[in-house]
C-alpha positions as CSV (number, residue, x, y, z in Angstrom):
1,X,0.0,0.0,0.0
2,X,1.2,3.8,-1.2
3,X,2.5,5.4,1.9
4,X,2.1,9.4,1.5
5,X,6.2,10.2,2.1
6,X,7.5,7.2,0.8
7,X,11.0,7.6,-0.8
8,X,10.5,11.7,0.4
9,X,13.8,13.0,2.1
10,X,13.5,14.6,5.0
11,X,15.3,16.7,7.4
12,X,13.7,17.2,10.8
13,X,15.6,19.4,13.4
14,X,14.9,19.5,17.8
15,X,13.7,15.8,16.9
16,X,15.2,13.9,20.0
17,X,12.1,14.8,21.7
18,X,8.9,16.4,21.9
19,X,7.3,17.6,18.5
20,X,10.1,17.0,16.3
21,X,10.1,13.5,18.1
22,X,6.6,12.8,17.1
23,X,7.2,14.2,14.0
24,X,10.2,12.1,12.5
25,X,8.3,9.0,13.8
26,X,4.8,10.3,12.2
27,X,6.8,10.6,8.5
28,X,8.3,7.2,9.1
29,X,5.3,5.9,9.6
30,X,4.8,7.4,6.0
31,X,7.8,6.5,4.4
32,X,10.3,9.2,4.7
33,X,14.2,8.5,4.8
34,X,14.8,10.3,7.8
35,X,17.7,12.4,8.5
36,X,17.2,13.6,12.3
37,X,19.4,16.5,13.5
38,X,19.7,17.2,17.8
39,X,22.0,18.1,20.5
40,X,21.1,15.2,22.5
41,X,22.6,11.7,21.2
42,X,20.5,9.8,23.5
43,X,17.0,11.0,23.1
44,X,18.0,10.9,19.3
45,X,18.9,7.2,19.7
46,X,15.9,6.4,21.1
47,X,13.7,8.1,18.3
48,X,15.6,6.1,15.9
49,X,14.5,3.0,17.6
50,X,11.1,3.6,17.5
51,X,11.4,4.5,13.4
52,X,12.8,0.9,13.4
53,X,9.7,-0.3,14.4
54,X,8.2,1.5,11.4
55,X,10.6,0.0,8.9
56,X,12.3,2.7,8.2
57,X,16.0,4.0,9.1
58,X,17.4,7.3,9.7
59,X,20.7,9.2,9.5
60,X,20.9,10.8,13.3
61,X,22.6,14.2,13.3
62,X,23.6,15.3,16.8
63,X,24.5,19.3,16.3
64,X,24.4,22.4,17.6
65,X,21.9,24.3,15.5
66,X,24.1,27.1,16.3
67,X,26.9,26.2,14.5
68,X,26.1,27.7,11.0
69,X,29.1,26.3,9.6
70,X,28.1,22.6,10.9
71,X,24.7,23.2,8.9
72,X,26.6,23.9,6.1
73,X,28.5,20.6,6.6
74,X,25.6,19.1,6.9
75,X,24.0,20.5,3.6
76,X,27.1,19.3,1.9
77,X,26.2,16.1,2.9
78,X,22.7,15.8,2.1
79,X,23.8,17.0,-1.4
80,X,27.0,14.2,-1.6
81,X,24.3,11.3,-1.0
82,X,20.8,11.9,-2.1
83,X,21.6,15.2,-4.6
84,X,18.3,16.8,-3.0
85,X,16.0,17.4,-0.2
86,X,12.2,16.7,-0.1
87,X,11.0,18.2,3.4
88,X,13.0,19.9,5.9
89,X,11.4,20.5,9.4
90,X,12.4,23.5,11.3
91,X,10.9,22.7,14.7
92,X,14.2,23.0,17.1
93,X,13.7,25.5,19.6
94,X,14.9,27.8,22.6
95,X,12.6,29.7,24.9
96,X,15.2,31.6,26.9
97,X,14.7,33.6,30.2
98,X,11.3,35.1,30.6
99,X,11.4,38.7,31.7
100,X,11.5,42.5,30.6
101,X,13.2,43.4,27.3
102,X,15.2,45.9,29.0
103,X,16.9,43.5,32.0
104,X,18.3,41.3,28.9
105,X,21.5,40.9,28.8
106,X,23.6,40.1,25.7
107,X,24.2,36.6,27.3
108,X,20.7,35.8,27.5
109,X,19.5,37.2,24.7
110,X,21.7,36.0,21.8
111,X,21.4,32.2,22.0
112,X,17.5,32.4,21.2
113,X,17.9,34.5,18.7
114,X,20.6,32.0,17.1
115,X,18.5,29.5,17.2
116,X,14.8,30.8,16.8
117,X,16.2,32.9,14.0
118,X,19.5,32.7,12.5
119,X,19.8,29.1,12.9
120,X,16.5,28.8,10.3
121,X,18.2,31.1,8.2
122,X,21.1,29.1,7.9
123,X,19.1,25.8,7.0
124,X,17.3,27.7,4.4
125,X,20.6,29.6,2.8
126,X,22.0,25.7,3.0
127,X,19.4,23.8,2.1
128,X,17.6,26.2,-0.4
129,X,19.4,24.5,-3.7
130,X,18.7,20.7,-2.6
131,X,14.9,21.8,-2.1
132,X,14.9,23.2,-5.8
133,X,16.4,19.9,-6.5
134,X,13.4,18.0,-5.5
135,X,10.1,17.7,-7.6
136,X,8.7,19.1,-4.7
137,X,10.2,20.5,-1.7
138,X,8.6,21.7,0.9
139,X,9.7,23.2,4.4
140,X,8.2,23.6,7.1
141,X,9.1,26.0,10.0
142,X,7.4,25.7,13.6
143,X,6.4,29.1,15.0
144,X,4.0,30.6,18.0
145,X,1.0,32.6,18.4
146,X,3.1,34.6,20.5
147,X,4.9,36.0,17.3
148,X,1.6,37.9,16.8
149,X,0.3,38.8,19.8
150,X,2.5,41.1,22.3
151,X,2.3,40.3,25.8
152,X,4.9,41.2,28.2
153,X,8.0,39.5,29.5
154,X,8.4,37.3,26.5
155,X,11.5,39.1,25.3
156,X,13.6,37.4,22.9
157,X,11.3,34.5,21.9
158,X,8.3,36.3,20.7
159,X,10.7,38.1,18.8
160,X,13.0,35.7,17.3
161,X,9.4,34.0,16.7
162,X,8.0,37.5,14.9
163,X,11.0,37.6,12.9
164,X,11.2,33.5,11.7
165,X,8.1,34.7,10.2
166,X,9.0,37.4,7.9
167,X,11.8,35.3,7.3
168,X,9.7,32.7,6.1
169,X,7.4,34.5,4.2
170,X,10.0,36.3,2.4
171,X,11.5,33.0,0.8
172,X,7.7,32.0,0.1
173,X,7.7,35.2,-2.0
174,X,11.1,34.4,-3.3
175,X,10.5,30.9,-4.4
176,X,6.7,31.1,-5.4
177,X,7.7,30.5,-8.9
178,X,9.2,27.2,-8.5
179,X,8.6,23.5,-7.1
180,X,9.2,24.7,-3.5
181,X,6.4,25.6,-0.8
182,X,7.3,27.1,2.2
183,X,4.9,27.6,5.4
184,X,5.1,28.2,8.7
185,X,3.0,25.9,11.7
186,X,1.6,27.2,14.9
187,X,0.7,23.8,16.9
188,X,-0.7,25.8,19.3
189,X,-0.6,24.4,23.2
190,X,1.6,21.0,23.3
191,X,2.8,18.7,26.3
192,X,6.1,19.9,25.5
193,X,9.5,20.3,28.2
194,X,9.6,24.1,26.9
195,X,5.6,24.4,27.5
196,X,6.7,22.9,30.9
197,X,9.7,25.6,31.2
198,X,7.3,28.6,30.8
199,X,4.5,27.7,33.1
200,X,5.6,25.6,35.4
201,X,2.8,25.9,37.6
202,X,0.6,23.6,34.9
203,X,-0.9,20.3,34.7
204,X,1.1,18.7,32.4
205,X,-1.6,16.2,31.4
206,X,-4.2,19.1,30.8
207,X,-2.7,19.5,27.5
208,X,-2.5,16.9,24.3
209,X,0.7,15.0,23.3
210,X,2.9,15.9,20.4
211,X,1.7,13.2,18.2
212,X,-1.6,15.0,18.1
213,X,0.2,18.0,16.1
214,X,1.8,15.2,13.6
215,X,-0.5,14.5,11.2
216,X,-0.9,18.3,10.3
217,X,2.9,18.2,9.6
218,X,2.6,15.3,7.0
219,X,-0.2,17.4,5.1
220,X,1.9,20.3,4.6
221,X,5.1,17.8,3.7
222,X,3.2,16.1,1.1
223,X,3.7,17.2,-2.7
224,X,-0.1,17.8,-3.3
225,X,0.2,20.5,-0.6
226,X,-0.2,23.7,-2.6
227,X,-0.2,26.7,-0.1
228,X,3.0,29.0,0.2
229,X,3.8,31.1,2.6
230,X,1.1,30.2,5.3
231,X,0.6,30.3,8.7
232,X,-1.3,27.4,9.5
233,X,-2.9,27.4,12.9
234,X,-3.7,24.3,15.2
């Protein structure tokens, strides 16, 4: 039976847990050669056992996302063994300190935007000529409600969030003429460790699992998936 991603390449980044965890095992579930990129060995190692179960295999990454020059290694090599990407996954994610915009300092600040921001920007600038080599690429890049809504003491990551977006949006503009779509995913309110991080004070079990947010994932990675520079909502 036709799975919807089979033989699809795809790159899924924060995916040694949480959404990107569901995610990676969702697409193997559908098919997808799975390249999955983390800081943590271990939680990757123990995604790639469950995408065993599926069938499938995957290449596990363990980076820094803020090491531009290791995406770019990576990129290289992406490009030396398949000669194109299908779906990359931006879903890796910092929350950073919670406070007033003014009390930041340049310590704290910095490593979200890295990775919220430049660290998308550098998967795109990397990636962006393996995605045109694909019949039809498509990327995905997870953002927040809070990237549209203003509320105090959420500093850097409703900004890094605000600006992934333009980002986005300005390579849908860029690339509407080719086989690439580009859109940007708000899951909404996850049982995630960074949901955990910013209000601690919740039931944990008041809120759905990651898989729930999966499936939406594998609509927009599919090549019948025609909308370009979206925000799609959960």
């Amino acid at each position: 039976m036709s799975r919807l991603l089979d033989g699809r390449i795809a790159v899924v980044t924060g995916a040694s847990r949480g959404i990107g965890a569901a995610v990676a095992e969702r697409f193997a579930a559908e098919g997808a050669d799975l390249v999955l990129v983390a800081r943590t060995v271990g939680g990757l190692e123990e995604v790639d056992d469950r995408i065993r179960a599926h069938g499938q295999n995957a290449t596990l990454v363990p980076l820094d996302l803020a090491d531009g020059a290791g995406i770019d290694r990576l990129g290289g090599a992406i490009a030396e063994r398949y000669g194109r990407l299908d779906i990359l996954v931006g879903n890796a994610g910092e929350l950073g300190r919670l406070g007033p915009i003014a009390q930041f300092s340049p310590d704290e600040w910095q490593p979200v935007i890295d990775i919220n921001l430049t660290a998308n920007w550098r998967l795109i600038r990397s990636f962006d000529p393996l995605l045109r080599a694909s019949d039809a690429g498509r990327a995905i890049f997870v953002t927040s409600g809070i990237a549209r809504s203003p509320i105090a003491y959420w500093g850097a990551y409703a900004v890094s969030k605000a600006a992934l977006e333009m980002l986005v949006r300005v390579y849908a503009a860029e690339i509407a003429k080719t086989n690439i779509r580009v859109n940007l995913l708000d899951p909404g309110v996850v049982r995630t460790r960074m949901r955990a991080q910013a209000f601690p004070g919740e039931e944990p079990e008041s809120h759905p699992e990651p898989a729930s947010v999966a499936e939406r994932f594998v609509e927009l990675a599919t090549a019948s998936y025609s909308g370009n520079g979206e925000v799609v909502t959960i």
